[in-house]
C-alpha positions as CSV (number, residue, x, y, z in Angstrom):
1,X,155.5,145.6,206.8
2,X,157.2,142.6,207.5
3,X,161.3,142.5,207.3
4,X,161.6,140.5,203.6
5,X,158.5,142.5,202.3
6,X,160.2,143.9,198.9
7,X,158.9,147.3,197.4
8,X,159.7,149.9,195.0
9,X,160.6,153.4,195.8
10,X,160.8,156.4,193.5
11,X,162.0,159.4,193.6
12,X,162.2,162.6,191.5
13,X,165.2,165.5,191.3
14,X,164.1,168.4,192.8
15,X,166.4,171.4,194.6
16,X,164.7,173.1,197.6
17,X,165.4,176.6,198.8
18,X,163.9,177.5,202.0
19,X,164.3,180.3,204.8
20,X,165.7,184.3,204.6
21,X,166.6,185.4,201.4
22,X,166.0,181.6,199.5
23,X,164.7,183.8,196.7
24,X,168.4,185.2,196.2
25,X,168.9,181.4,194.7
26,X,166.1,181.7,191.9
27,X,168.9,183.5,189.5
28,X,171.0,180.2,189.9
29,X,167.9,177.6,189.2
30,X,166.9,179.5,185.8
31,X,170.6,179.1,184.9
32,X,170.3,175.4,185.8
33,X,167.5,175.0,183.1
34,X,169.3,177.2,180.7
35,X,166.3,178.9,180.2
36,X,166.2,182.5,178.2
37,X,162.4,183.4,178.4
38,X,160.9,183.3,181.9
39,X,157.1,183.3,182.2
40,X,155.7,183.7,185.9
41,X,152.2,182.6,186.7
42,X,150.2,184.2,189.7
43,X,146.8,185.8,191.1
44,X,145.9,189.2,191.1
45,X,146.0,189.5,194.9
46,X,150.1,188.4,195.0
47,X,150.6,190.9,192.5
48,X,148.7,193.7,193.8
49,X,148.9,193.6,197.6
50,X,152.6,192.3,197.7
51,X,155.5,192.8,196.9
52,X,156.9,189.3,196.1
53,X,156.5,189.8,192.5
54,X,158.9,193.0,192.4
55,X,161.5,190.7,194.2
56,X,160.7,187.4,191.8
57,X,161.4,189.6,188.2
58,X,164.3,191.8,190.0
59,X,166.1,188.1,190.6
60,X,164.9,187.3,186.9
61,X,165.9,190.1,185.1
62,X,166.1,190.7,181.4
63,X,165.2,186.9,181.0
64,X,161.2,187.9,182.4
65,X,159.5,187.4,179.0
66,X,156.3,188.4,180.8
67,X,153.6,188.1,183.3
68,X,150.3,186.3,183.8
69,X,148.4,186.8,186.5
70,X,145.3,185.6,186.3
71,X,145.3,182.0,188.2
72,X,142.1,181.9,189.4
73,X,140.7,179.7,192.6
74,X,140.8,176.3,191.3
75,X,142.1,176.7,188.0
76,X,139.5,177.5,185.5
77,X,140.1,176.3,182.0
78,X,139.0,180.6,180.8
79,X,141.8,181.4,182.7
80,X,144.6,178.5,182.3
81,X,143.8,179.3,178.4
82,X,144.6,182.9,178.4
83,X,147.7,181.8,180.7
84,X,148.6,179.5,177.2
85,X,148.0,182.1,174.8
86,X,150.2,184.6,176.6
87,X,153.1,182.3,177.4
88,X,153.2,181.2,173.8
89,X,153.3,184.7,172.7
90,X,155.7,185.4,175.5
91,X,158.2,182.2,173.6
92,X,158.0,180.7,177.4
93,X,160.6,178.5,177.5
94,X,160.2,178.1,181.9
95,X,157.0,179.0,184.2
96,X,158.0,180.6,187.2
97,X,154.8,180.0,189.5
98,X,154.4,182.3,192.3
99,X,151.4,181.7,194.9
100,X,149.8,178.4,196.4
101,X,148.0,175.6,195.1
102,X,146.1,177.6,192.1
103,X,149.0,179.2,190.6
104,X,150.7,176.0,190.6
105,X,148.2,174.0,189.0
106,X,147.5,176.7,186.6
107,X,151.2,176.6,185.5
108,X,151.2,172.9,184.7
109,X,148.2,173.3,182.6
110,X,149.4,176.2,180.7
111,X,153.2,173.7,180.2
112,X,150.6,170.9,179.5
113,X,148.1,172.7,177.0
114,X,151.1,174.4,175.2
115,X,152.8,171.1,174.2
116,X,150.5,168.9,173.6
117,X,147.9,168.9,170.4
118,X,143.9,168.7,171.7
119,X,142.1,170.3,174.2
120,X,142.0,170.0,177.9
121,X,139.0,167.8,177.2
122,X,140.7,165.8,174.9
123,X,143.7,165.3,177.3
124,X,141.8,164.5,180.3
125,X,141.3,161.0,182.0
126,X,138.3,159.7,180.9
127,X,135.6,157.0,182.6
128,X,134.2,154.7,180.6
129,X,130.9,153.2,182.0
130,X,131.4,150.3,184.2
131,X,135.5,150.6,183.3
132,X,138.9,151.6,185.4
133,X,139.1,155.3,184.4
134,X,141.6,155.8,181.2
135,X,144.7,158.4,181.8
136,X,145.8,159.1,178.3
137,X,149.4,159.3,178.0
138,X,151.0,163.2,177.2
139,X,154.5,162.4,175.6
140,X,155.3,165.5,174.2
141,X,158.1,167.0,175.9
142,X,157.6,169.7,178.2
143,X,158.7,173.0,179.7
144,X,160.6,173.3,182.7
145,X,159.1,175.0,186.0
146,X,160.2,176.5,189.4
147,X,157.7,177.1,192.6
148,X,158.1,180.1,194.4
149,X,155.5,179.2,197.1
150,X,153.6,180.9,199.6
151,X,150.9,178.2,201.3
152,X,152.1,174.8,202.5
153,X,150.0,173.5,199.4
154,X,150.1,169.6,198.6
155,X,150.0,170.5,194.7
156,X,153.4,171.6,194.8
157,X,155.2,168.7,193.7
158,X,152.2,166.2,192.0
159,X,152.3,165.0,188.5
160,X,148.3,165.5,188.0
161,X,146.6,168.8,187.4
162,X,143.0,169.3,187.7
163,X,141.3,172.1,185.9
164,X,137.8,173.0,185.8
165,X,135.6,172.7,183.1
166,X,133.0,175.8,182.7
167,X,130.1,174.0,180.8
168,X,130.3,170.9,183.0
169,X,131.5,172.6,186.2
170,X,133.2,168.9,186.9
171,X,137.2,168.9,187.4
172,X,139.3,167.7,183.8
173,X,142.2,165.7,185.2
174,X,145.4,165.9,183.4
175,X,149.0,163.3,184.3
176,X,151.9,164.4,183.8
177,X,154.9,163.4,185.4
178,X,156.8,165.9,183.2
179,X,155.4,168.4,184.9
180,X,156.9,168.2,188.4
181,X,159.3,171.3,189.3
182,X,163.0,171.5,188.8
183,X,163.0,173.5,191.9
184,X,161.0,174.9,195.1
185,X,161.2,178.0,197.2
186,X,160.2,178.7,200.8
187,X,161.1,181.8,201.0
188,X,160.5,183.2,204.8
189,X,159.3,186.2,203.4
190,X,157.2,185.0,200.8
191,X,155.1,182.2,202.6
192,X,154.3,184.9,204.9
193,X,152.5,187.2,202.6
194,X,149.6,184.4,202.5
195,X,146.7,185.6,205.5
196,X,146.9,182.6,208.4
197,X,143.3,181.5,206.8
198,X,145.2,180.2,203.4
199,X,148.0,179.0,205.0
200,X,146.0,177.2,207.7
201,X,143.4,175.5,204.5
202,X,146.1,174.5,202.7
203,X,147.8,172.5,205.6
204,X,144.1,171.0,206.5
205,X,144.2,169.1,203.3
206,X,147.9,167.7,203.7
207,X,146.6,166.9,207.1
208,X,143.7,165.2,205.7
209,X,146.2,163.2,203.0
210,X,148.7,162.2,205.9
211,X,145.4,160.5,207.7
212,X,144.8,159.1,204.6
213,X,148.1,157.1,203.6
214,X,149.2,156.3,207.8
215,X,145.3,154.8,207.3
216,X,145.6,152.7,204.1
217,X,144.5,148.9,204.2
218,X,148.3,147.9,204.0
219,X,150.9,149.9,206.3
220,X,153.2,151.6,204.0
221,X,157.2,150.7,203.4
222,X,159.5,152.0,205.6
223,X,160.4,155.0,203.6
224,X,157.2,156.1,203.1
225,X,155.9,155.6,206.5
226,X,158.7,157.5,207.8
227,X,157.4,160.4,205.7
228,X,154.1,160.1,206.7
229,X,154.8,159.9,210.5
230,X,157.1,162.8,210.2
231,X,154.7,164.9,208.3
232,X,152.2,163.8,210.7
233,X,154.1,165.0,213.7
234,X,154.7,168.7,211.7
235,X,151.0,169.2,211.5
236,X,150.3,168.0,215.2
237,X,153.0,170.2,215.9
238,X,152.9,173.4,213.7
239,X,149.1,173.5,212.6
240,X,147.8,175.0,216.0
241,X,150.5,177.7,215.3
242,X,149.1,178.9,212.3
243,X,146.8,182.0,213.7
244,X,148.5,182.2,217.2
245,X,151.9,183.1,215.8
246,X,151.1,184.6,212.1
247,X,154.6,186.7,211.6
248,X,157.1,182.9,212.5
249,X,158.1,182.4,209.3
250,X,159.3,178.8,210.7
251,X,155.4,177.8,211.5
252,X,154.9,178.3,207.2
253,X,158.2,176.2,206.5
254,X,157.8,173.2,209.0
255,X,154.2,172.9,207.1
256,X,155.2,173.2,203.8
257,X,157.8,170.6,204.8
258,X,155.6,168.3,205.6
259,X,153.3,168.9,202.2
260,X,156.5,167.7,200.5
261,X,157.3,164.7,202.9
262,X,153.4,163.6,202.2
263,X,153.5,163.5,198.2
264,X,157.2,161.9,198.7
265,X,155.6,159.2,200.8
266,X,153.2,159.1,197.6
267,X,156.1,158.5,195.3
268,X,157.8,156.0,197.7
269,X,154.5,153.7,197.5
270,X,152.2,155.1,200.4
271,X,148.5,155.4,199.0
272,X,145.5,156.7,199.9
273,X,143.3,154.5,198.1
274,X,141.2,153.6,201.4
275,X,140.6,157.3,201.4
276,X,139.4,157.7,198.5
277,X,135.8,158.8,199.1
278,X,137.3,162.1,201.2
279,X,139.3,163.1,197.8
280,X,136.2,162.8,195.2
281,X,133.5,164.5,198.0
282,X,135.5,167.0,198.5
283,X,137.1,167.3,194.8
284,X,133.1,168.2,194.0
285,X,132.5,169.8,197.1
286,X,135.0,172.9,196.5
287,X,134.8,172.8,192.8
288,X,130.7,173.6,193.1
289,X,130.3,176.0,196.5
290,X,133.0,178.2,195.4
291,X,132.4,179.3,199.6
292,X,133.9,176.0,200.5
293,X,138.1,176.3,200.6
294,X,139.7,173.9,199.8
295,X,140.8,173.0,203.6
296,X,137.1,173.6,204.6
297,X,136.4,170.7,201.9
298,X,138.5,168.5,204.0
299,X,138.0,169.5,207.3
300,X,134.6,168.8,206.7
301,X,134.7,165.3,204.9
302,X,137.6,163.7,206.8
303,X,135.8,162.1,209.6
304,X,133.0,161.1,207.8
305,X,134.8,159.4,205.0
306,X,136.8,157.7,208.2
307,X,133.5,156.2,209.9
308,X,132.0,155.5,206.3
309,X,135.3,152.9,205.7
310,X,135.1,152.0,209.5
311,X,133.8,148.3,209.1
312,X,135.8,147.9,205.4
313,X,139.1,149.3,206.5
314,X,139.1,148.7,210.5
315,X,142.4,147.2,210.9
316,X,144.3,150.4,209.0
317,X,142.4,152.7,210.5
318,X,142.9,150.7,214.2
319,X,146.4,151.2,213.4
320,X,145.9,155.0,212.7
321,X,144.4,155.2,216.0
322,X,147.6,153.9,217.8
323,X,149.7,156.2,216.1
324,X,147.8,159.2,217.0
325,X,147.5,157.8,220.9
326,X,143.2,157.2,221.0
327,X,143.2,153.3,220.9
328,X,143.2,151.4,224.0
329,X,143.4,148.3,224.7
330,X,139.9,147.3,225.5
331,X,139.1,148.2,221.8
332,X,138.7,146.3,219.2
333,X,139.7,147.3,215.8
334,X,136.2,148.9,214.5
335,X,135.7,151.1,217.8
336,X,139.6,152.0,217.6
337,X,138.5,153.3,214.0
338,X,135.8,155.3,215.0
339,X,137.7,156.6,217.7
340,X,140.7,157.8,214.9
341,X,137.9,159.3,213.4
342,X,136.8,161.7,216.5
343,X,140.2,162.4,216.8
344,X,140.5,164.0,213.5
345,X,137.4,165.7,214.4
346,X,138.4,166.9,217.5
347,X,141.6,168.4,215.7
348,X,139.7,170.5,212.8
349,X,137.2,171.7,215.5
350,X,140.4,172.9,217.8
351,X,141.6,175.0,214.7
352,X,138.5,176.7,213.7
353,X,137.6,174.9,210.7
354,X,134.4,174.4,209.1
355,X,132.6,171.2,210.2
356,X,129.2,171.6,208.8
357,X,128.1,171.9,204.9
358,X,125.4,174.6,205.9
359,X,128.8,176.2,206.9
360,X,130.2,176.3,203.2
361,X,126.9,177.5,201.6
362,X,125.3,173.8,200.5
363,X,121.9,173.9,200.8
364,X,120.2,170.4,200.3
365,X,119.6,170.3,196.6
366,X,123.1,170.4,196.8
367,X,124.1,167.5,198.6
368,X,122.6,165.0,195.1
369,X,124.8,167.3,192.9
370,X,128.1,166.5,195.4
371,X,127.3,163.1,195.4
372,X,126.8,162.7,191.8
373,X,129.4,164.7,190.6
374,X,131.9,162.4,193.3
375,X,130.8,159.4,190.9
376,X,132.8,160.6,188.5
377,X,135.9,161.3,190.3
378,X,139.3,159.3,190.3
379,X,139.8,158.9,193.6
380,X,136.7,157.4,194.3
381,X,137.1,154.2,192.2
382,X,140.5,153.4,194.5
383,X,138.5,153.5,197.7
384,X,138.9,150.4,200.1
385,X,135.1,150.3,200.3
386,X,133.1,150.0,196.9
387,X,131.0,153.1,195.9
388,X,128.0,151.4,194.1
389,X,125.4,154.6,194.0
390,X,125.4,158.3,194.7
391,X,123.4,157.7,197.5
392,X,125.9,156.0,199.5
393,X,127.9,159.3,199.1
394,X,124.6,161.2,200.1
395,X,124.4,159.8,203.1
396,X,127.8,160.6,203.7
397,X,127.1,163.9,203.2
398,X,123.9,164.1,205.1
399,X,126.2,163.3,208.0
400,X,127.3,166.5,208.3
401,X,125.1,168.9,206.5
């Protein structure tokens, strides 16, 4: 970006807690909101095999109004609506979410479905044929929330939820910017009750994202790029750490850090919109093969997303490749971007990751349904190189299968 390049940054309040004992500050954020009637949201698993939900309603108190939890692995709508119908019976008036990425999404959908009048369906974005997809607006005030986290998840701090559908099986995408927390936790205790394997595909997906936006057709602003380097040099840093030190508390944090630094990068103006073809495969890919995580979704579509932008993207992702240290200067930009794209490869393999659909449980029926489902997602209509038919996407796919 050139010196007298203007741009617009934006930012949102949020208070972040992190390290021993951050949870003893969750009593002094609920008195921030003023809140009377604390709902928390969580899986089974967090409430059963831990004890982080003893410590999260002894810091709440006689203001816990109740429990749900019964977030579910990508947020299916069943499950967000019996979330709704016992939060309004609860008089909610503040989610506590208490997990990783599904608790949080279910949270925003049950503040989201309990304002607003219509159904998820009815809220969703929609695609008209051969138009931009349609967002429709959700004005009605909302519910504050507060993330006591425990993966390094990139949902934490988005203003779109994604639910799924059960008689589609396709992903119903809400916007909200309402919807973003008021605060976060990182408690050291807490992020380490989730097993290396979720902490470690949680971070594949923010590593995925930071590839994405240091990748984009135009380098990002200065504030955002700083973000995105700095997140990118957490993951180099802390992602091989994951399984070999699984009791450093510090390993969970520095990741989670650099989740947040990534969708800040987002709010400062970074996009990923030359990634876009990454997002919507694997949106569909871990949606359908409930096998696949979601960081197996991404370790698995990264690279091939990368080499299928190679020639329409070359320059942004030549410029990825000098960041991460594989371009040389015998290269010219479209063998620089294949090379980013081994790189990445190289780095999923080096953590264990799936590579390989077979891997996940696709068998090849399934690759049509991935691709055609993809079609339909959002991220696919920002991607630098036009998507005209599913079976671009299949071949994609048939890369690695």
């Amino acid at each position: 970006m050139a010196a007298n390049d203007s741009f617009r940054a934006v930012t949102f309040p949020v208070r972040v807690h992190a390290g021993s004992r951050a949870l003893d500050r969750l009593s002094d954020e609920v008195d921030r909101t003023g809140a009377k009637r604390v709902f928390v949201v969580c899986g089974q698993s967090l409430a059963r095999f831990t004890s982080l939900l003893d410590r999260v309603s002894e810091a709440l108190g006689t203001r816990l109004a109740g429990v749900f939890d019964g977030a579910e692995t990508g947020s299916p709508l069943p499950s967000v609506e019996k979330g709704v119908a016992q939060a309004a019976e609860a008089g909610a008036d503040l989610i506590v979410a208490v997990g990783g990425g599904s608790a949080v999404v279910t949270a925003r959908a049950i503040i989201i479905l309990l304002a607003e009048n219509g159904s998820a369906q009815d809220l969703a974005t929609k695609y008209p044929a051969g138009l931009p997809p349609v967002s429709p607006r959700l004005t009605q005030p909302k519910i504050p929330n507060i993330l006591v986290l425990t993966t390094p998840t990139t949902a934490a701090t988005r203003a779109g939820t994604a639910v799924i559908d059960p008689e589609s099986a396709h992903r119903l995408e809400l916007f909200d910017p309402k919807t973003r927390p008021s605060a976060i936790f990182w408690d050291s205790e807490a992020m380490l009750t989730a097993s290396p394997q979720l902490c470690l595909s949680a971070a594949a997906s923010c590593y995925s994202g930071v590839i994405g936006g240091l990748q984009a057709p135009a380098q990002a602003n200065p504030l955002a790029q700083a973000d995105l380097l700095h997140a990118l040099n957490l993951m180099r840093d802390n992602l091989p750490l994951v399984e070999s030190r699984p009791d450093d508390d510090s390993v969970r944090i520095n990741l989670a850090a650099a989740a947040f630094l990534y969708n800040r990068a987002g709010d400062s103006g970074a996009t990923g919109g030359g990634f876009g073809v990454v997002s919507a495969l694997a949106h569909s890919l871990d949606t359908r093969f409930k096998e696949c995580s979601h960081g197996a979704a991404y370790s698995i579509l990264t690279a091939p997303g990368m080499r299928f932008n190679a020639e329409a993207n070359a320059s942004g992702l030549a410029r990825l490749a000098s960041i991460m240290g594989v371009n040389r200067d015998s290269y010219d930009d479209h063998t620089a971007a294949l090379a980013a794209a081994d790189e990445v490869t190289g780095t999923f393999m080096s953590l264990g990751m799936p590579m390989r659909l077979t891997e996940v449980g696709v068998d090849a029926a399934g690759i049509k349904m991935i691709a055609e489902d993809a079609m339909t997602d959002y991220g696919l209509h920002r991607n630098v190189r036009p998507v005209q038919d599913a079976s671009e996407l299949e071949d994609v796919l048939n890369e690695v299968y």
